[in-house]
C-alpha positions in Angstrom: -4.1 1.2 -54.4 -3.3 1.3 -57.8 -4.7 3.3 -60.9 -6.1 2.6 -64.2 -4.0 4.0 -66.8 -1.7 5.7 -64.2 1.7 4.2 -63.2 3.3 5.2 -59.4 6.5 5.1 -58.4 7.0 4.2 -54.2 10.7 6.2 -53.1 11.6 5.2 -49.7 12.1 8.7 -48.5 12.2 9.8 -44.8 9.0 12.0 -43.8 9.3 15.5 -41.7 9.7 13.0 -38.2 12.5 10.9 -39.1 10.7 8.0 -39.7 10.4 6.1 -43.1 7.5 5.2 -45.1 5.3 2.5 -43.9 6.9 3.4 -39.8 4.2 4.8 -37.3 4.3 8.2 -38.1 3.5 11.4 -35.5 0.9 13.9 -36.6 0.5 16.6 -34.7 -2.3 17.4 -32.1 -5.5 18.6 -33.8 -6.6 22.0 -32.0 -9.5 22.0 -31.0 -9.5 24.7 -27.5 -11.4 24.4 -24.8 -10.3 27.8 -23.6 -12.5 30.6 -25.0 -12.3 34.2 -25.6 -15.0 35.9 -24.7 -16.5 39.0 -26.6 -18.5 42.0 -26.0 -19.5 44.4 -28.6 -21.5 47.4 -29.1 -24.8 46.1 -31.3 -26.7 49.7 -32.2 -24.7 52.4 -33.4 -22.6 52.7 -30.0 -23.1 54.4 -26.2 -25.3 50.6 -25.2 -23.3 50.7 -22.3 -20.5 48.4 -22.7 -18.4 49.9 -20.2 -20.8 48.4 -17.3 -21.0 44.6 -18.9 -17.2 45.1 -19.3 -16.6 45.9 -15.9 -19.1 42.8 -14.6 -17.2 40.4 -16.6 -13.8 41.8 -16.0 -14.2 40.9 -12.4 -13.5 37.0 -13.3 -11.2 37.6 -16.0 -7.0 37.5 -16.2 -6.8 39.4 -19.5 -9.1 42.3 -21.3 -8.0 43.9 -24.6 -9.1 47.0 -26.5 -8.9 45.4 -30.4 -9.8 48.4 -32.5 -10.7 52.1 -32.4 -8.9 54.8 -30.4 -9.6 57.4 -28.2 -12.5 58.1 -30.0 -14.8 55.3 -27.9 -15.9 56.0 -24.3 -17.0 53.8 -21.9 -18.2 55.2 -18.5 -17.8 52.3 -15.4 -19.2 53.3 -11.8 -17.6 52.1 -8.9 -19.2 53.0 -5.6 -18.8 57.2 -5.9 -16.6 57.2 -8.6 -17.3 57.5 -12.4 -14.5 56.3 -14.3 -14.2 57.4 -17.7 -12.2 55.1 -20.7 -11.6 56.3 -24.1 -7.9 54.2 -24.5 -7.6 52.4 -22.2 -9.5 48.9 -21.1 -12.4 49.5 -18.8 -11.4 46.3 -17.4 -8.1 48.3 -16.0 -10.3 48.3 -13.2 -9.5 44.9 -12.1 -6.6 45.0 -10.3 -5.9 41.5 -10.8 -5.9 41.6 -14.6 -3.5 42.5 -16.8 -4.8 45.0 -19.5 -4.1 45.1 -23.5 -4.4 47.5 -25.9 -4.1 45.3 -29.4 -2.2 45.8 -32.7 -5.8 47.3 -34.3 -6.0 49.8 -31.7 -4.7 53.5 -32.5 -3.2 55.4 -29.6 -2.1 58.8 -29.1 0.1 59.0 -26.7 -0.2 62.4 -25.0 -4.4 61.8 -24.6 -3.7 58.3 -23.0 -1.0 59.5 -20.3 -4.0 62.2 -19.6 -6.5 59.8 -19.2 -4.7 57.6 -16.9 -4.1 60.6 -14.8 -7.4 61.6 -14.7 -8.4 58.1 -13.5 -5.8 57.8 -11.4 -7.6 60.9 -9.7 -10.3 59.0 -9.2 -8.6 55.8 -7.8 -6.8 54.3 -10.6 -3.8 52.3 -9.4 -1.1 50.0 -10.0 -2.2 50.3 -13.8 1.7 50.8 -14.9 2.1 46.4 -13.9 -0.9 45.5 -15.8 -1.3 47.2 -18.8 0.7 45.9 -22.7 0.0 47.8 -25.4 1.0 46.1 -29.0 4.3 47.0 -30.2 2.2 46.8 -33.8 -0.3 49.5 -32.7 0.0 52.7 -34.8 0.6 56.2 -32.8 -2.0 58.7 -34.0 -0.4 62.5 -33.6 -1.3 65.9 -33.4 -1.4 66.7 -37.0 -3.7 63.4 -37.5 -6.0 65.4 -35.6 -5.9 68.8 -37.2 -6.2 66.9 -40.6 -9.5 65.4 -39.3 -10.9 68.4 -38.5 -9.9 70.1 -41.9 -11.2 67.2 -44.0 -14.5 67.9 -42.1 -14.2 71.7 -43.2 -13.7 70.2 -47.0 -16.8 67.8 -46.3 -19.1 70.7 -45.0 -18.2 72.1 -48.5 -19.5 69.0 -50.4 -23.2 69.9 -52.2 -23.5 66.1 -53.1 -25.3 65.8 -49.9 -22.5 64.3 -47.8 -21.4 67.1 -46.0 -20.0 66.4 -42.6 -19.2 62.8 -40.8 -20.1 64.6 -37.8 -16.2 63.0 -36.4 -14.7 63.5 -33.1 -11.8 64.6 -34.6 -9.7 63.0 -33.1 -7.5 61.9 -36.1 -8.4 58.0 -35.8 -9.7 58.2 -39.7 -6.1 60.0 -40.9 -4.3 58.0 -38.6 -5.7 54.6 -40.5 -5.4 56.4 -43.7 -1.7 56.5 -42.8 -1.4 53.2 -41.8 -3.5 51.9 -45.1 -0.7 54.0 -47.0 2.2 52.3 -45.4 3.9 54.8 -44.0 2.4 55.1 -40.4 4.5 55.0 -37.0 4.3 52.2 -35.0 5.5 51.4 -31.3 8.1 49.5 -32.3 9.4 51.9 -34.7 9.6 54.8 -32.1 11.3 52.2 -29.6 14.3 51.5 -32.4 16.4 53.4 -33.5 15.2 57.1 -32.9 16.9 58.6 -35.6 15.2 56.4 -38.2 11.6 57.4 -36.2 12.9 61.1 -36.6 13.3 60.9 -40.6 10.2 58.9 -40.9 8.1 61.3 -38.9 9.3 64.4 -41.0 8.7 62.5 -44.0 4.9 61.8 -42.7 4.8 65.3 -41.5 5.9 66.9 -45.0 3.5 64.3 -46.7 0.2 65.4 -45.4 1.5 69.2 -45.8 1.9 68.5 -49.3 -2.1 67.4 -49.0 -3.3 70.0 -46.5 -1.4 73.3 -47.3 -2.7 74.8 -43.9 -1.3 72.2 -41.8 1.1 74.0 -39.3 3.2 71.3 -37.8 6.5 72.4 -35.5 8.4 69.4 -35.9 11.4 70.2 -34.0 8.9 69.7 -31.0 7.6 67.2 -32.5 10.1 65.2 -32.3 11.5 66.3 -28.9 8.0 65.2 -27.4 8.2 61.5 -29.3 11.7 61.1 -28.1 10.5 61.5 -24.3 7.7 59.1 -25.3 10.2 56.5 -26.0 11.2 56.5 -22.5 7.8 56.5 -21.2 6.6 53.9 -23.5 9.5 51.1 -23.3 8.3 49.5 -20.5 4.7 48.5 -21.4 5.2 47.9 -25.4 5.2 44.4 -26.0 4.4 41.5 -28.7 0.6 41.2 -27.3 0.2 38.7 -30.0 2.2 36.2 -28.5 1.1 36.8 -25.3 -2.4 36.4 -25.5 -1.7 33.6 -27.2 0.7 32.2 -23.9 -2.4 33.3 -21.8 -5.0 30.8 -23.8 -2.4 28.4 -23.4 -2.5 28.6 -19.8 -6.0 28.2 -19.4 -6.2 32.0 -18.7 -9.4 33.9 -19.0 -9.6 36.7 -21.5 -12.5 39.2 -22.1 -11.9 41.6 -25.5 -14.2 45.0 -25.1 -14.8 45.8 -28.5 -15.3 49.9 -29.0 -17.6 51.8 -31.0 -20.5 49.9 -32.6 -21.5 47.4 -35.4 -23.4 50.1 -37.0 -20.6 52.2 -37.0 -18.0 49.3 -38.7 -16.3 50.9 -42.1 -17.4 47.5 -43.6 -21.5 46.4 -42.2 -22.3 50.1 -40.5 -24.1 53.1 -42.1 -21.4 54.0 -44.2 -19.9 56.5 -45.3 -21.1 57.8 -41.6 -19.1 55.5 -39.2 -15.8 54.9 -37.7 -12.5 53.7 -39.3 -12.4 50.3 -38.2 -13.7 47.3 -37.9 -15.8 47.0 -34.6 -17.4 44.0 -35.4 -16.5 40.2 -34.8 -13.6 39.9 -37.4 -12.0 43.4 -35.9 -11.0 40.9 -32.8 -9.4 38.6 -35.0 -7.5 41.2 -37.3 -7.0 43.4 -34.0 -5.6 41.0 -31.5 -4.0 38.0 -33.5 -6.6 35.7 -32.2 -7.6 33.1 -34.1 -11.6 32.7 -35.0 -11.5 29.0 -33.3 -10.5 30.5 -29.7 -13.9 33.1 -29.9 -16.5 31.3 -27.4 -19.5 33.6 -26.1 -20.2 36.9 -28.0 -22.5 38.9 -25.9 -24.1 42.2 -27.6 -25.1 45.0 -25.7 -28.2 46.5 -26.6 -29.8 50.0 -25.3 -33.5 48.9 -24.8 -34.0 52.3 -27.4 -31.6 53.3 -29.8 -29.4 56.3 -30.0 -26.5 57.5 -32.3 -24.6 61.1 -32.2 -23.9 62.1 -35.3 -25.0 62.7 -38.4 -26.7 59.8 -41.1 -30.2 57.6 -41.4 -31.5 56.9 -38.1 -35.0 55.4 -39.4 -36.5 55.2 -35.9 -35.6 58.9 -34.6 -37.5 60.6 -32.8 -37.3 64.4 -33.0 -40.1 65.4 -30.7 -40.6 65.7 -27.0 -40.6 61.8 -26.8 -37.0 61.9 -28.2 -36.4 64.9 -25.9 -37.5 62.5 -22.6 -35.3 60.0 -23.4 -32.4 62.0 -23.9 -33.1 63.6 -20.8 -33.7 60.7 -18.4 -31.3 59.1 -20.5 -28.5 61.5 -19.9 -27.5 60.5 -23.4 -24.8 63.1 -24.0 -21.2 61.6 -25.3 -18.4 60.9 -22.9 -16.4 61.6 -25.8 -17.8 64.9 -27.5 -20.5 66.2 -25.4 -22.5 66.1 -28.0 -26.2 65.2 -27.6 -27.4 61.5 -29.0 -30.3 61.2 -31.4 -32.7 58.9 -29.7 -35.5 56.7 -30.7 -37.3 53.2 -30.9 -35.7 50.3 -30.3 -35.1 49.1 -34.1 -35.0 45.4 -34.5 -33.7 45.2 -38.2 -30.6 47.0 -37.0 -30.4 44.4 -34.3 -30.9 41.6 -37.0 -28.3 42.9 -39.0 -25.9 43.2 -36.6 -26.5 39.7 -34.6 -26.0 37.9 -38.4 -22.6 39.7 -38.6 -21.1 39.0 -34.7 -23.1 35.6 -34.0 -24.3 37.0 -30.3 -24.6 34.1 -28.2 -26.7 36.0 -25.4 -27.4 39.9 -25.5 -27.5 42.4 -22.1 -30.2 44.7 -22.9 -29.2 48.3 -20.9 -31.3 51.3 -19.6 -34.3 49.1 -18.9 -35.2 52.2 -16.7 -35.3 54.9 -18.7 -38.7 53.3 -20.4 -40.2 53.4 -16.7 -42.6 56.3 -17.2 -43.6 55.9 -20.8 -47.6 55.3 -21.2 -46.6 52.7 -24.2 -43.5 51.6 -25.9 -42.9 50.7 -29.4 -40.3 48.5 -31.6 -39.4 48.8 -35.0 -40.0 45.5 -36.8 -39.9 46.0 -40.5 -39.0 48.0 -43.2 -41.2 49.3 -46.3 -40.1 50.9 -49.6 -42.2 54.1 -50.4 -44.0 51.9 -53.1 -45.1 49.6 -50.0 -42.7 46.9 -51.0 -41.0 45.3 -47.7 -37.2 45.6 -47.8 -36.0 41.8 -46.4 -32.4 43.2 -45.3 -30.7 46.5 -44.0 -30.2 48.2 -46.9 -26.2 49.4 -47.7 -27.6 52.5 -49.2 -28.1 55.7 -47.3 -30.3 57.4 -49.5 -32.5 54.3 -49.5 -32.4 53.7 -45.4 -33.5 57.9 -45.3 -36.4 57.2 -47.3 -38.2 54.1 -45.9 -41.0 53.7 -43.7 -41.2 51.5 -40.5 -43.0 49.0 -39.4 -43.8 49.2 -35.6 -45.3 47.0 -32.7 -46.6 48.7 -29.9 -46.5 47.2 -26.1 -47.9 48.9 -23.3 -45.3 49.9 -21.1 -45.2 49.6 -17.3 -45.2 52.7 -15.7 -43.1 51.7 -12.2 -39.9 52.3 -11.7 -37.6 49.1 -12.1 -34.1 51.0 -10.6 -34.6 48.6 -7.7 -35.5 45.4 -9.3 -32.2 43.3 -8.8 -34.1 40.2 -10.6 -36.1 39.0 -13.1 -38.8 38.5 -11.1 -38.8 42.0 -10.1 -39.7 43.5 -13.4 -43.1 44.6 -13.8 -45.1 42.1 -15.8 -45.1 44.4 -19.1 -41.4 44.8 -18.3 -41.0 41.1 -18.5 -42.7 41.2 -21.6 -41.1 43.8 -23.1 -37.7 41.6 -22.5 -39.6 38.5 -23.9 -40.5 40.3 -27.1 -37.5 41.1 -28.0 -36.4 37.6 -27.2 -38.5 36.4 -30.0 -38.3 38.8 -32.7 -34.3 38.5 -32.5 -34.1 34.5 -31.5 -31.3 35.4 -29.3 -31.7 35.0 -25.3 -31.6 38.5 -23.1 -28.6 37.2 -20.4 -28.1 40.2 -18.4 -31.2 43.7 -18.0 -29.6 47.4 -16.6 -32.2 49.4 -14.8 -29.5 51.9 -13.5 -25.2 53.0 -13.4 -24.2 51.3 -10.6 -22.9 47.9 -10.8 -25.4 46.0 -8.4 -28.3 47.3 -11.2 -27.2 44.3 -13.3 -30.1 41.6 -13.5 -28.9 38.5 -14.3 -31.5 36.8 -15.8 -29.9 33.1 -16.4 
């Protein structure tokens, strides 16, 4: 076609196949997958009980990866007698027939994980060494990421802006990113090189954060006599996880990614400046795993049917009272990380709103159905006011703003029976059911799976 004002030249030139101008030419095959990752994430400010959904979907799955966080997540997965306890490594290590990854996002310290397996492996973990990759990209977090952690809380506890402390599990995830933000963490692949260049890297890092934290006492000869052991250890399961999860969609393989922490903890969408250092939302699978956004099928959030956080920061729906005090209690909501005891309150559905328009939840498993069994009535958290009564549309990216609202609440009668031994829908008391269903609507996103208790048989599967 020719145009006005414009004259064209035609050169007979050969295109990228071979073939010239005007020949059939071969385009390449549009992508469009039909194999999906599937996703589970923490929707509330973490501890919703994503170990147990893990471990259900894990079951049927060939691959599940960790994508962000460290050792500062814990998932806790029954099995018959035993209690398993994550923190690094997968839940889904479980499965004996699948392999387990620990992703480029992920931050690992090496002497916590080795102490973790072993403590799992008291408990029945086996053959884990043949099915578990971690990213050859994945930054190391060390010892003196962890002492820094706990001296930048000492600094923060100084603060009279009203910040004070993060309330951290110090376990140097935050430095660790800091360092790899700065360019000049440690990587797997750099301590499987050449050592010697690992050894004057690490001294440099070392002297670095001395120079910041004068206190820091770092013995660096053992230091680096520990790492250089690690190699060892390590060579045989670092690997390019990028390129294999890719191989495994590929082959039609299924793979389940366990996201740690919580959407209201994400640096970027959570309560900041009192959250984690990554990004434990949808995009944190992506940037974590080398996945591409067109492989992510089902995203399934897991809800606690109230809400907790441990911690400090806003928690609008709180309760600090004896009705806070019950549901910590039959709750058992203490973390498998820290100890500490979790704030608990109402179930808050402009958290929940918030954090479905972020990860696009597909279906959502709702978790500790049961511990709601002996409360006279229940209530749900479905707006937000301003002091001067006007309605606030959105959770609000201001602190001070979220610790000065008032809520909105609708209150259901609850059911008073115990649901531990419901095993289907059907089961649930009738104010149960419509405690479930009211949720349902006021989020617009199905309720897939309900917990009423730790074992893996208290599942309901409600479609």
């Amino acid at each position: 076609m020719s145009v006005p004002g414009v004259s064209t030249t035609v050169y007979a030139m050969a295109d990228v196949n071979g073939l010239q101008h005007g020949s059939p030419r071969k385009r390449p095959r549009k992508t469009d997958p039909t194999n999906r990752v599937v996703v589970v994430l923490g929707a509330q400010w973490g501890d919703e009980g994503k170990g147990k959904v893990v471990d259900m979907l894990a079951g049927s799955s060939d691959v599940v990866c960790r994508c962000q966080g460290g050792n500062n997540a814990g998932h806790t997965v029954v099995v018959g007698d035993a209690e398993y306890d994550f923190h690094i490594l997968p839940s889904g290590i479980i499965n004996s027939s699948a392999v387990s990854v620990i992703g480029n996002g992920v931050v690992v310290h090496l002497g916590q994980m080795f102490d973790e397996i072993k403590k799992n492996e008291a408990k029945g973990l086996k053959d884990w060494e043949k099915r578990l990759l971690i990213s050859d990209r994945a930054h190391i977090v060390f010892d003196f990421h962890q002492s820094v952690d706990g001296l930048q809380e000492q600094e923060r506890s100084k603060d009279t802006s009203g910040t004070k402390t993060l309330g951290t599990t110090k376990k140097g995830i935050g430095p660790c990113y800091s360092s790899k933000a700065g360019r000049h963490g440690l990587r797997m692949t750099d301590l499987l090189g050449d050592f010697s260049v690992f050894e004057q890297r690490l001294r440099n890092l070392v002297d670095s954060h001395k120079r910041m934290f004068p206190v820091l006492t770092v013995n660096i000869d053992e230091e680096v006599e520990k790492y250089r052991q690690y190699a060892e250890r390590m060579r045989p399961l670092v690997a390019n996880t990028i390129s294999y999860i890719h191989k495994c969609l590929m082959e039609d393989k299924k793979i389940l990614v366990e996201g740690a922490n919580a959407t209201m903890l994400d640096i970027d969408f959570g309560t900041y400046p009192y959250v984690t250092s990554s990004n434990c939302s949808i995009g944190g699978v992506c940037t974590g795993l080398g996945i591409a956004p067109q492989y992510i099928g089902d995203v399934y959030g897991v809800v606690k049917a109230y809400t907790t956080r441990v911690g400090v920061g806003a928690f609008p729906t709180e309760l600090d009272n004896d009705m806070g005090d019950l549901l910590r209690t039959r709750g058992g909501e203490f973390g498998v990380t820290t100890g500490r005891a979790r704030r608990c309150g109402w179930l808050d559905i402009m958290i929940l709103r918030h954090s479905s328009m972020i990860n696009g939840y597909t279906a959502i498993a709702l978790t500790k159905l049961d511990i709601l069994d002996q409360l006279e009535e229940i209530k749900i958290a479905i707006g937000y006011f301003k002091k001067d009564g006007e309605r606030i549309e959105h959770f609000p990216a201001n602190m001070d703003e979220l610790a000065d609202i008032k809520v909105e609440y609708v209150t259901m009668p609850g059911w008073k029976q115990d649901t531990s031994q419901c095993r289907t829908y059907g089961d649930l008391p009738e104010n149960a059911r419509n405690y479930v269903e009211k949720i349902e609507e006021l989020l617009n996103v199905p309720v897939k799976w309900i917990g009423v208790g730790k074992s893996r048989a208290s599942m309901i599967t409600v479609y």
